[in-house]
PDB file with SEQRES, HELIX, SHEET and CRYST1 records, atoms N, CA, C and O in Angstrom:
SEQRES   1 A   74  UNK UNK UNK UNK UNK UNK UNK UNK UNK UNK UNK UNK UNK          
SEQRES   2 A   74  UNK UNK UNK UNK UNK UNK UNK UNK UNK UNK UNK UNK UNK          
SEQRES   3 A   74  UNK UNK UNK UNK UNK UNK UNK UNK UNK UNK UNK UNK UNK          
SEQRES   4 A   74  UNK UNK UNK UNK UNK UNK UNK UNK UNK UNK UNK UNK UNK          
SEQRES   5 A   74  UNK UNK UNK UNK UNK UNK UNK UNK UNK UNK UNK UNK UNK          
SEQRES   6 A   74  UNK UNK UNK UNK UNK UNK UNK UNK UNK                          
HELIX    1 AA1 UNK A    2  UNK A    8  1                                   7    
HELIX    2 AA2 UNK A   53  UNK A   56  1                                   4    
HELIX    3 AA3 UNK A   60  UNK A   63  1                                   4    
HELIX    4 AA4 UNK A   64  UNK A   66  5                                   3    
SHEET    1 AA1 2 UNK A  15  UNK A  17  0                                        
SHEET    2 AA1 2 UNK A  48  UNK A  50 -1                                        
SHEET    1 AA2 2 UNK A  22  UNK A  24  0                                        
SHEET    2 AA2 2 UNK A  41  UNK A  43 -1                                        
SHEET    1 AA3 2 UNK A  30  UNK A  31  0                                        
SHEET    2 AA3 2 UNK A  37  UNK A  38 -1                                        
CRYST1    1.000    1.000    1.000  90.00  90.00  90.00 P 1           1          
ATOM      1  N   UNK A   1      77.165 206.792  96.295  1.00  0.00           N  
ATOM      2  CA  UNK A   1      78.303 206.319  97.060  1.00  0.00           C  
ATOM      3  C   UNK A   1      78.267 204.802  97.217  1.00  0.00           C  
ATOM      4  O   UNK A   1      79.357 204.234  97.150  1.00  0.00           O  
ATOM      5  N   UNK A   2      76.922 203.886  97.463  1.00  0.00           N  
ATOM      6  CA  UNK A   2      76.780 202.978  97.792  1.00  0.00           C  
ATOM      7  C   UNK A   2      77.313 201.587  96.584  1.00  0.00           C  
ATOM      8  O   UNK A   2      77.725 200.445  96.787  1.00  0.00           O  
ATOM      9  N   UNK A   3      76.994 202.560  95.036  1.00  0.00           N  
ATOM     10  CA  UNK A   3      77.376 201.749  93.952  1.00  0.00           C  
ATOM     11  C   UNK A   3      78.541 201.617  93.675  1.00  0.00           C  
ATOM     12  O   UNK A   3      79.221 200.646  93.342  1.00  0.00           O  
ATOM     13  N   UNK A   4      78.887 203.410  93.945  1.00  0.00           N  
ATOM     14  CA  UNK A   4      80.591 203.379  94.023  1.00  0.00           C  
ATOM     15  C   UNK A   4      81.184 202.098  94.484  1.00  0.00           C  
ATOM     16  O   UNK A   4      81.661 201.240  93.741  1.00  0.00           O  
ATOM     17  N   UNK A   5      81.110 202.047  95.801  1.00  0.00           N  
ATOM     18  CA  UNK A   5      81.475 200.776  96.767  1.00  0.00           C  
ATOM     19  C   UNK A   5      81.472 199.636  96.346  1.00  0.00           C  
ATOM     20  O   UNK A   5      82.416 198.847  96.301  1.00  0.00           O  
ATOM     21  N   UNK A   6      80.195 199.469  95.952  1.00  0.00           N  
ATOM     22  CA  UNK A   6      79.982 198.137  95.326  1.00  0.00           C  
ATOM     23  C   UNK A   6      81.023 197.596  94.045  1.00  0.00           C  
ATOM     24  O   UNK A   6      81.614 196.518  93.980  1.00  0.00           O  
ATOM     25  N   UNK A   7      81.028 198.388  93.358  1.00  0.00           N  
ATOM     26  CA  UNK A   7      81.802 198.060  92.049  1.00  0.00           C  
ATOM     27  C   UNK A   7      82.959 198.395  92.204  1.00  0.00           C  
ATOM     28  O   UNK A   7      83.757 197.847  91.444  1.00  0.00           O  
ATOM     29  N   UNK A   8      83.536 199.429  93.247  1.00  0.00           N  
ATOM     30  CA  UNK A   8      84.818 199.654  93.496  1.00  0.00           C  
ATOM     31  C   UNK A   8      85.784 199.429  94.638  1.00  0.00           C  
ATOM     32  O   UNK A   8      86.795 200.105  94.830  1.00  0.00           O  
ATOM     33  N   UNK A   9      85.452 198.606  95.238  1.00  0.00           N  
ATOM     34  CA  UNK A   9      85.293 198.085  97.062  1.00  0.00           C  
ATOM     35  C   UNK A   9      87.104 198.703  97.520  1.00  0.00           C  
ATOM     36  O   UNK A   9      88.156 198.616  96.888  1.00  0.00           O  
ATOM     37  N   UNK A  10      86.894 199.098  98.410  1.00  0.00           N  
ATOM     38  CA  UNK A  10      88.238 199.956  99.161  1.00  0.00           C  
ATOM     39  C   UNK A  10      88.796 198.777  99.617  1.00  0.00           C  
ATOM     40  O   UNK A  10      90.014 198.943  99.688  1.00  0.00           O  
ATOM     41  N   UNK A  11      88.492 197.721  99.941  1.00  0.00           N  
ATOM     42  CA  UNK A  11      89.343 196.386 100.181  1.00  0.00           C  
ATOM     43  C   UNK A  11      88.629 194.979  99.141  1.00  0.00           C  
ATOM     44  O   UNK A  11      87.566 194.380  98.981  1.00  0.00           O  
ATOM     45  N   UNK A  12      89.983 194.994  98.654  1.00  0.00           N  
ATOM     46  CA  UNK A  12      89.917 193.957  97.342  1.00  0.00           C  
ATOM     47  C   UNK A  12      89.991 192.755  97.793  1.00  0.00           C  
ATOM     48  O   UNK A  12      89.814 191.932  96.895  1.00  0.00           O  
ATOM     49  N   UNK A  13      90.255 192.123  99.228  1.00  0.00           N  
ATOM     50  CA  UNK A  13      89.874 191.070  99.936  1.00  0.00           C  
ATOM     51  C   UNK A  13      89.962 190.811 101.374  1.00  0.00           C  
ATOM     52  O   UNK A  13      90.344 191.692 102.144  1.00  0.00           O  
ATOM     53  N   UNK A  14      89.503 189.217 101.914  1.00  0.00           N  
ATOM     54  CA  UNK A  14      89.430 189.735 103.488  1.00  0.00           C  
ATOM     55  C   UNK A  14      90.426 187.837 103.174  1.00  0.00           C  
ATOM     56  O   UNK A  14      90.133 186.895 102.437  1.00  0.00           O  
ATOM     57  N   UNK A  15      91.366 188.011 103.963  1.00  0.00           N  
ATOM     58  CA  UNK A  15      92.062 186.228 104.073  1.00  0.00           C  
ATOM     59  C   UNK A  15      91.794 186.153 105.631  1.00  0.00           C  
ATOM     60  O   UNK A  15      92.060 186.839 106.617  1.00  0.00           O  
ATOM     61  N   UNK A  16      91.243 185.168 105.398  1.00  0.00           N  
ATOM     62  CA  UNK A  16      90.935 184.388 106.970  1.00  0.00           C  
ATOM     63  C   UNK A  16      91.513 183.078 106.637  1.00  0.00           C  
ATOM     64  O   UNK A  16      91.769 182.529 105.565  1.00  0.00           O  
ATOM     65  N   UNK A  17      91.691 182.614 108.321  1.00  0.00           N  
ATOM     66  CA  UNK A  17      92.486 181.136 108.560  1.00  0.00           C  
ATOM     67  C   UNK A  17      91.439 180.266 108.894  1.00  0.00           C  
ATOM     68  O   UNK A  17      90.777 180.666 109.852  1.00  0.00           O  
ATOM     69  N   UNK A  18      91.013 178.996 108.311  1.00  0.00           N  
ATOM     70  CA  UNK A  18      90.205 178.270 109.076  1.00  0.00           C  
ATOM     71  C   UNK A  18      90.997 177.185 110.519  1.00  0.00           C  
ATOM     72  O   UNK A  18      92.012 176.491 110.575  1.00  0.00           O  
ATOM     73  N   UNK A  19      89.957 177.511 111.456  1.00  0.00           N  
ATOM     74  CA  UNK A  19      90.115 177.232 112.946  1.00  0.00           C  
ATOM     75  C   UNK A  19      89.954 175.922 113.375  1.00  0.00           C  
ATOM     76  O   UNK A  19      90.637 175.457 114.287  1.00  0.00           O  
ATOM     77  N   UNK A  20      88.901 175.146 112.648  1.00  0.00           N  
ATOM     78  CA  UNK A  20      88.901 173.665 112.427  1.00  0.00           C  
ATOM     79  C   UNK A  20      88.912 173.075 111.105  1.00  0.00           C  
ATOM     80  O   UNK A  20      88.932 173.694 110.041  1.00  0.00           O  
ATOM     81  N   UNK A  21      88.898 171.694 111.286  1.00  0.00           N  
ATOM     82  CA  UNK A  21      88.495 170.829 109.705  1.00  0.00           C  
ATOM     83  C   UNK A  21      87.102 171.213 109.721  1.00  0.00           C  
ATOM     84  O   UNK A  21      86.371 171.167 110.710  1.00  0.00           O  
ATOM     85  N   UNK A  22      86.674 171.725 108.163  1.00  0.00           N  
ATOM     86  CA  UNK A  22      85.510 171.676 107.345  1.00  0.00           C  
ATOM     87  C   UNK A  22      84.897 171.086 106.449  1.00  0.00           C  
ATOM     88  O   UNK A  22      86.126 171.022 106.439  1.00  0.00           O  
ATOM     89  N   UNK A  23      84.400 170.657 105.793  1.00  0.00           N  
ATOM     90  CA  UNK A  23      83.553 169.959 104.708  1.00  0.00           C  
ATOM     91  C   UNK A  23      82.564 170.794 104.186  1.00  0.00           C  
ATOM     92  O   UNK A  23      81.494 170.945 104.776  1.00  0.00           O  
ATOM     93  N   UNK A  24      82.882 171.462 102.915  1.00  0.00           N  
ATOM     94  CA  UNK A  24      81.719 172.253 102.423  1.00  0.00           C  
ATOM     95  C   UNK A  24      81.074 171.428 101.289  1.00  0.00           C  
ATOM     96  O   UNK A  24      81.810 170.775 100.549  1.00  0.00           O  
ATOM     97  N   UNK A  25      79.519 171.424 101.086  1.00  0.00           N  
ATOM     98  CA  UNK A  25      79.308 170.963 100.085  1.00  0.00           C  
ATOM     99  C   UNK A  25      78.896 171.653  98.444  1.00  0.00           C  
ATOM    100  O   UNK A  25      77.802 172.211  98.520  1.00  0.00           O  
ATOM    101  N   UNK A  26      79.305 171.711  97.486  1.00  0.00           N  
ATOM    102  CA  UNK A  26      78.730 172.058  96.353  1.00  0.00           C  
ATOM    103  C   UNK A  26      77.206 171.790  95.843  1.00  0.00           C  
ATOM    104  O   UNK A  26      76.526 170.763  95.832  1.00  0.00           O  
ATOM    105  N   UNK A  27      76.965 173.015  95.459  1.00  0.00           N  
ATOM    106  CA  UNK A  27      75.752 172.882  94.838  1.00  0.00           C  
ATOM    107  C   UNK A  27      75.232 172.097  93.453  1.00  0.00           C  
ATOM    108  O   UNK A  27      74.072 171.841  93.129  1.00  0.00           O  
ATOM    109  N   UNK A  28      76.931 171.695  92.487  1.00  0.00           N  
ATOM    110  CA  UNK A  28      77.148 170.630  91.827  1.00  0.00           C  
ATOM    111  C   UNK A  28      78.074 170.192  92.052  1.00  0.00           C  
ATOM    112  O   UNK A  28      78.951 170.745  92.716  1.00  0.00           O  
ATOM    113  N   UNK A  29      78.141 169.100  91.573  1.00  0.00           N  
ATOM    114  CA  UNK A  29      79.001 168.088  91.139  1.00  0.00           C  
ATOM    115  C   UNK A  29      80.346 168.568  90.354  1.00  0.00           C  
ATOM    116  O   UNK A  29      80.324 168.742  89.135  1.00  0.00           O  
ATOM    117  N   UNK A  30      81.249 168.723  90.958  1.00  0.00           N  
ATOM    118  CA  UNK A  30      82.582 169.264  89.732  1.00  0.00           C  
ATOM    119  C   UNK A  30      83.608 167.730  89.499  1.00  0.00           C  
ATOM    120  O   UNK A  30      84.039 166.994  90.387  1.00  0.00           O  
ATOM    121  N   UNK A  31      83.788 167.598  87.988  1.00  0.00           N  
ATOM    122  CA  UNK A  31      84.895 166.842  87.541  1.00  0.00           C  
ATOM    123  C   UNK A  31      86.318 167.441  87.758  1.00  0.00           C  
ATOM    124  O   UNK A  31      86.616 168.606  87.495  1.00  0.00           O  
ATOM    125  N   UNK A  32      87.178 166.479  88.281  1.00  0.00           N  
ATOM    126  CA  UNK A  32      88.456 166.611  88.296  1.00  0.00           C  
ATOM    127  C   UNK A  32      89.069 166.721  87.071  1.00  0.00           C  
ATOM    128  O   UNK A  32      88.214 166.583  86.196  1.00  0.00           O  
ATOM    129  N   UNK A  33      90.454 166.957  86.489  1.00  0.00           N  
ATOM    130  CA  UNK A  33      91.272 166.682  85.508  1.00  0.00           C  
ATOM    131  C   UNK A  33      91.103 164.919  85.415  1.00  0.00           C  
ATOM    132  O   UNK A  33      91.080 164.114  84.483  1.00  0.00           O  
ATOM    133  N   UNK A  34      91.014 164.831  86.742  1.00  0.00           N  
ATOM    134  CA  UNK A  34      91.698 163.206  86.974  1.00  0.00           C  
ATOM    135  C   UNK A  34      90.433 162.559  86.203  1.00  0.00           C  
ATOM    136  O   UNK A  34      90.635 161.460  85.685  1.00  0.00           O  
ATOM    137  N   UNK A  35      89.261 163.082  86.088  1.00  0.00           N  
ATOM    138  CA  UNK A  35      87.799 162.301  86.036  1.00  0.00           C  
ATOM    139  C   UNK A  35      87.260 162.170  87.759  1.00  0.00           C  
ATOM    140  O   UNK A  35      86.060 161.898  87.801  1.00  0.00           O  
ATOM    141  N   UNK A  36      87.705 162.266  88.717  1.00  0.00           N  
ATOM    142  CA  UNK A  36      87.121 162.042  90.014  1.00  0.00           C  
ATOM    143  C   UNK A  36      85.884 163.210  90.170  1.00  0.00           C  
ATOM    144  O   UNK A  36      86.263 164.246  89.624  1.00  0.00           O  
ATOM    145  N   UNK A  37      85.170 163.282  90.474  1.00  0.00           N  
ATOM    146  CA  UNK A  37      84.093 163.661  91.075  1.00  0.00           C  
ATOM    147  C   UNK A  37      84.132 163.982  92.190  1.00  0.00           C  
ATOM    148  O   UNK A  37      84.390 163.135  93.045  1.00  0.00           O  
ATOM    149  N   UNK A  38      83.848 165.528  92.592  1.00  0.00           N  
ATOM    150  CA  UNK A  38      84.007 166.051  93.958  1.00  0.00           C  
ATOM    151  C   UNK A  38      82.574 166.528  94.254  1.00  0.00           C  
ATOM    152  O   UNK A  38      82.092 167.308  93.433  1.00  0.00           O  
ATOM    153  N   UNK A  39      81.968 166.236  95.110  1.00  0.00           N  
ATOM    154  CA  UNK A  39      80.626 166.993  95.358  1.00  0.00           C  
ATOM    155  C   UNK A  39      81.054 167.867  96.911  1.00  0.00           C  
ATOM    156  O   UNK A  39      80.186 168.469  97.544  1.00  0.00           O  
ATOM    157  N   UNK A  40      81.840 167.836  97.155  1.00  0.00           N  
ATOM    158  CA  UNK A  40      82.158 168.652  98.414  1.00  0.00           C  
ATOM    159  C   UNK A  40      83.818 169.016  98.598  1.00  0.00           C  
ATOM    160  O   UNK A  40      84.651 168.235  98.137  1.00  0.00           O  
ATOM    161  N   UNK A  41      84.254 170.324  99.341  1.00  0.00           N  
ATOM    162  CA  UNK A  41      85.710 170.392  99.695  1.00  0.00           C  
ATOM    163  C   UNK A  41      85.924 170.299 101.011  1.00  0.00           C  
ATOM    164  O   UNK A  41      85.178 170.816 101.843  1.00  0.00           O  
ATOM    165  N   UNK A  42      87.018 169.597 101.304  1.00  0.00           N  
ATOM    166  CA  UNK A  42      87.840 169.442 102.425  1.00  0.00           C  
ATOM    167  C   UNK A  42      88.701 170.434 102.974  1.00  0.00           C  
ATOM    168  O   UNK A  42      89.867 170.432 102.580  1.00  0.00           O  
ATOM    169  N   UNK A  43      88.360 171.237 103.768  1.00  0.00           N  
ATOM    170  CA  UNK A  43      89.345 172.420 103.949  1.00  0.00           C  
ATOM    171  C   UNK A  43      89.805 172.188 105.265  1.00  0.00           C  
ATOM    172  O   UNK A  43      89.138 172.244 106.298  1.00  0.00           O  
ATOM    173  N   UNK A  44      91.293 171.860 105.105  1.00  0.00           N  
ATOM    174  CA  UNK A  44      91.936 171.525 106.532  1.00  0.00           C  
ATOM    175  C   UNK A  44      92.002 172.478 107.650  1.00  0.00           C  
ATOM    176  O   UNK A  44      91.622 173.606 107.337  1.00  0.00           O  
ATOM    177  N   UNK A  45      92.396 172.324 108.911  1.00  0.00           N  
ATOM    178  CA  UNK A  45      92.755 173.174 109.752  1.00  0.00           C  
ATOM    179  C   UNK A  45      94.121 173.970 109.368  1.00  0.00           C  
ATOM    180  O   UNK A  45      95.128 173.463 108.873  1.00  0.00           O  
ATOM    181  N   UNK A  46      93.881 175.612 109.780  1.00  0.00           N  
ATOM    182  CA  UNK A  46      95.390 175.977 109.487  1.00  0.00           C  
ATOM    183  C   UNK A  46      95.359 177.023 107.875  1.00  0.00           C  
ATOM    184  O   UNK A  46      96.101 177.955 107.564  1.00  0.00           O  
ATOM    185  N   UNK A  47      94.024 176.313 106.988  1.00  0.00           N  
ATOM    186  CA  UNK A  47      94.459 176.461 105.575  1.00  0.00           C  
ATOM    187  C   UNK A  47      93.600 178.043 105.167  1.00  0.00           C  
ATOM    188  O   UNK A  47      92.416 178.298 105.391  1.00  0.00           O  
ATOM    189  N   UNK A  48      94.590 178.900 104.544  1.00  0.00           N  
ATOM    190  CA  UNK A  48      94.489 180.598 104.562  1.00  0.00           C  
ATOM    191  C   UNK A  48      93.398 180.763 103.277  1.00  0.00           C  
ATOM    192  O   UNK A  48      93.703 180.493 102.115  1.00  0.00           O  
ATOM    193  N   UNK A  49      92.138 181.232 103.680  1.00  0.00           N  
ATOM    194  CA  UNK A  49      91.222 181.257 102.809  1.00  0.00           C  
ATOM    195  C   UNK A  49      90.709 182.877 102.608  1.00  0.00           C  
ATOM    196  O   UNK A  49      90.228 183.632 103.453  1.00  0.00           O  
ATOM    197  N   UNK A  50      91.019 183.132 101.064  1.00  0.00           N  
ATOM    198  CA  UNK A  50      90.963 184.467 100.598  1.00  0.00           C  
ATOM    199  C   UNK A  50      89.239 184.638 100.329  1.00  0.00           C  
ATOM    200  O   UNK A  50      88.730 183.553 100.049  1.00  0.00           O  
ATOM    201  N   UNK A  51      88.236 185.827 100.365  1.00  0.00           N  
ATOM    202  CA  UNK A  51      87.628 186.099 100.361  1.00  0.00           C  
ATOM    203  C   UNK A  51      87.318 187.208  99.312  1.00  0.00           C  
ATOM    204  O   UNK A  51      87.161 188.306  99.845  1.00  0.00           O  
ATOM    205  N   UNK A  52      87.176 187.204  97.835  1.00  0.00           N  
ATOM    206  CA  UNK A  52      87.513 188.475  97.007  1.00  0.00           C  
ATOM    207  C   UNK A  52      86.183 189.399  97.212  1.00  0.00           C  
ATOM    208  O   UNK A  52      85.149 188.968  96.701  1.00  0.00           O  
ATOM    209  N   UNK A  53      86.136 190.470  97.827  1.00  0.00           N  
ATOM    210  CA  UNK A  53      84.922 191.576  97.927  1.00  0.00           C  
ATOM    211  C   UNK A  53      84.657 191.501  96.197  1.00  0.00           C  
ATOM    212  O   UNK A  53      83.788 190.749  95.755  1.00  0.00           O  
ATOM    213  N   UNK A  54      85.231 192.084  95.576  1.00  0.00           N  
ATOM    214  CA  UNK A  54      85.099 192.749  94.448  1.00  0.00           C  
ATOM    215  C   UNK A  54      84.643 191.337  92.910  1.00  0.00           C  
ATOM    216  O   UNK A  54      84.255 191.416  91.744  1.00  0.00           O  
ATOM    217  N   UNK A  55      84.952 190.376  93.738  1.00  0.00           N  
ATOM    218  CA  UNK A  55      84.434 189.125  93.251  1.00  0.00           C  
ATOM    219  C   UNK A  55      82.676 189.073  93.219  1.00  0.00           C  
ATOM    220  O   UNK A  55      81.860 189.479  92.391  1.00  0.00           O  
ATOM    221  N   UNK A  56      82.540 188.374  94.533  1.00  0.00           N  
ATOM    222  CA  UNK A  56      81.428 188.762  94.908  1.00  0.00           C  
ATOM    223  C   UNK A  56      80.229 189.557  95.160  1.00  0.00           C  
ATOM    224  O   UNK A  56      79.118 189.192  95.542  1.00  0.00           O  
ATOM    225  N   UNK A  57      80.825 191.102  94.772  1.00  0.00           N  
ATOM    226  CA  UNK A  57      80.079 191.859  94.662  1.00  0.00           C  
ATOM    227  C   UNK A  57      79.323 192.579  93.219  1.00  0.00           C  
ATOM    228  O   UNK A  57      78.360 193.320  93.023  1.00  0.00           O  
ATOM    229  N   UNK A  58      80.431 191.844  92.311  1.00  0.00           N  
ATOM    230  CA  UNK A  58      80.030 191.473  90.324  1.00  0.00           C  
ATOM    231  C   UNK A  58      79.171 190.232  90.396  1.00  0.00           C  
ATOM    232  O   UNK A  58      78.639 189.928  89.328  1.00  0.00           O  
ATOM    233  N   UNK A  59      78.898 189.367  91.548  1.00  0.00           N  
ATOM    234  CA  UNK A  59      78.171 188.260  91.217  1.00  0.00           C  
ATOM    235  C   UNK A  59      76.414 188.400  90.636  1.00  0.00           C  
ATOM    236  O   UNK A  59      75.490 189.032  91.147  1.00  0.00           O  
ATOM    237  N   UNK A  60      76.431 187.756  89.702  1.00  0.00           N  
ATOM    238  CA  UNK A  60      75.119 187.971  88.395  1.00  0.00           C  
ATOM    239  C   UNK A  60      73.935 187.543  89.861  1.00  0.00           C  
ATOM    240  O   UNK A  60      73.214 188.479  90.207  1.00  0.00           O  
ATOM    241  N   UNK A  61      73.786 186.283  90.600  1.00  0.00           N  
ATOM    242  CA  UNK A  61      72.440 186.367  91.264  1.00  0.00           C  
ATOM    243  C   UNK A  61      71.905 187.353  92.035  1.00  0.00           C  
ATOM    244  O   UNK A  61      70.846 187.901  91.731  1.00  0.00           O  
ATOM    245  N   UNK A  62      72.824 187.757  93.446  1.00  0.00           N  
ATOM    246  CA  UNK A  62      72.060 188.635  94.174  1.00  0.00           C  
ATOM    247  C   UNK A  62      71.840 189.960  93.300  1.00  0.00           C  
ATOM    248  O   UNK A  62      70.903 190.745  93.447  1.00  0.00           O  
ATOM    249  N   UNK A  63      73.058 190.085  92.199  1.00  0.00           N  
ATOM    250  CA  UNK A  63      72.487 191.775  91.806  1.00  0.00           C  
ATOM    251  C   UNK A  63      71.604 192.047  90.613  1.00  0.00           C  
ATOM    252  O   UNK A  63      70.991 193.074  90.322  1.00  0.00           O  
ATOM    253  N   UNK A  64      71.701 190.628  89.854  1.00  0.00           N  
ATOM    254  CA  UNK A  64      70.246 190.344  89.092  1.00  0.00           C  
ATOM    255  C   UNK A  64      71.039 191.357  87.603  1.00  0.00           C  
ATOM    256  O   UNK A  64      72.173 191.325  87.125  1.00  0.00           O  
ATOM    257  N   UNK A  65      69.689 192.248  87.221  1.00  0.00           N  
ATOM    258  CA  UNK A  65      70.507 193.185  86.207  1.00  0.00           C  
ATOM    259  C   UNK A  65      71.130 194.094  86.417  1.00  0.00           C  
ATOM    260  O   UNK A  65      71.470 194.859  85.514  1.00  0.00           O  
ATOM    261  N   UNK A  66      71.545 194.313  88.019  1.00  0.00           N  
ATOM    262  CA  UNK A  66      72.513 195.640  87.991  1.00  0.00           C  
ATOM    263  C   UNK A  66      73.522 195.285  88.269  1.00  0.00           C  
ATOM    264  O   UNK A  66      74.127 196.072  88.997  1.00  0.00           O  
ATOM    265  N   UNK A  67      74.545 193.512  87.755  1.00  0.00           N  
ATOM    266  CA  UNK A  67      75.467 193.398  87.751  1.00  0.00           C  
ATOM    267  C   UNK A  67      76.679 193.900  87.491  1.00  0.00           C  
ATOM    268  O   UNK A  67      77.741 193.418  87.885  1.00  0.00           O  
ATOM    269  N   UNK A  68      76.513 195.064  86.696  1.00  0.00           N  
ATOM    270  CA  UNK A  68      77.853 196.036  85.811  1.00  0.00           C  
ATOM    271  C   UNK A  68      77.788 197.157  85.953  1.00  0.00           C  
ATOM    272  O   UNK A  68      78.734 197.935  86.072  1.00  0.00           O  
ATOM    273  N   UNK A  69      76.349 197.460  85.964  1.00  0.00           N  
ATOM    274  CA  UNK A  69      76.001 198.739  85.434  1.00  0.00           C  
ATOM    275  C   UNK A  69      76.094 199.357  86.459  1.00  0.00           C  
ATOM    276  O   UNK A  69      76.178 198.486  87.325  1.00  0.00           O  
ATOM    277  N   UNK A  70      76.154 200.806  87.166  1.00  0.00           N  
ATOM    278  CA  UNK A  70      76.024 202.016  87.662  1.00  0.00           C  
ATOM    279  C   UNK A  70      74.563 203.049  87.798  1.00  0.00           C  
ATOM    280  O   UNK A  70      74.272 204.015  87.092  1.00  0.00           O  
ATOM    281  N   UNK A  71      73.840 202.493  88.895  1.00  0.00           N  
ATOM    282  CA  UNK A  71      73.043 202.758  89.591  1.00  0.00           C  
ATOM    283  C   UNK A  71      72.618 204.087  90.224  1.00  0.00           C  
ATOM    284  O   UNK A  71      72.879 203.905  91.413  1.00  0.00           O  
ATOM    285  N   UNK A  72      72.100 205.345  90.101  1.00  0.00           N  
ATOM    286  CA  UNK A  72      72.579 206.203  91.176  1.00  0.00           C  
ATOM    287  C   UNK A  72      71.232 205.998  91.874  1.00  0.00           C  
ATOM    288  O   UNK A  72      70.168 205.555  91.440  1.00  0.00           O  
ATOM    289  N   UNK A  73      71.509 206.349  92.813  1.00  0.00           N  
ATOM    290  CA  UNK A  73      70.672 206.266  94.323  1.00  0.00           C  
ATOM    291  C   UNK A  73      70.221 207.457  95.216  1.00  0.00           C  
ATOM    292  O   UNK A  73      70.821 207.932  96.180  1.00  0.00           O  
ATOM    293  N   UNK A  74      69.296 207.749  94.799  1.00  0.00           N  
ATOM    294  CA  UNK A  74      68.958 209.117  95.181  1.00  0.00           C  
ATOM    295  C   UNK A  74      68.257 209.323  96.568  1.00  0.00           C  
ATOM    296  O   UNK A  74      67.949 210.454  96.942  1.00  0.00           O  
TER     297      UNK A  74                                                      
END                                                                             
């Protein structure tokens, strides 16, 4: 049931509003189109930030090699 979930999540996202100004920083360095260099985002007050479960829960670090695959759990 638990893998089920994982790979098939009953909610495909969570949107939250941020409550103040934030500053997150990156773990690299991303180039713009422009050439500018962002090492951090500015996320205003007000601004509707989606959260994908089903994103995050395919992500290769925390699940290592059982990124795809189907697990059963006995």
């Amino acid at each position: 049931m638990q893998e089920t979930l994982r790979i098939h999540p009953p909610i495909v996202e969570t949107p939250r509003v941020v409550w103040d100004d934030d500053i997150i920083p990156l773990s690299k360095p991303v180039v713009g189109v422009s050439g500018k260099v962002y090492r951090e985002l500015t996320i205003p007050r007000g601004t509707e930030v989606v959260i994908p479960s089903s994103g995050h829960n395919l992500w290769a670090i925390p699940w290592a090699y059982r990124l795809s695959t189907f697990t059963y759990l006995m």
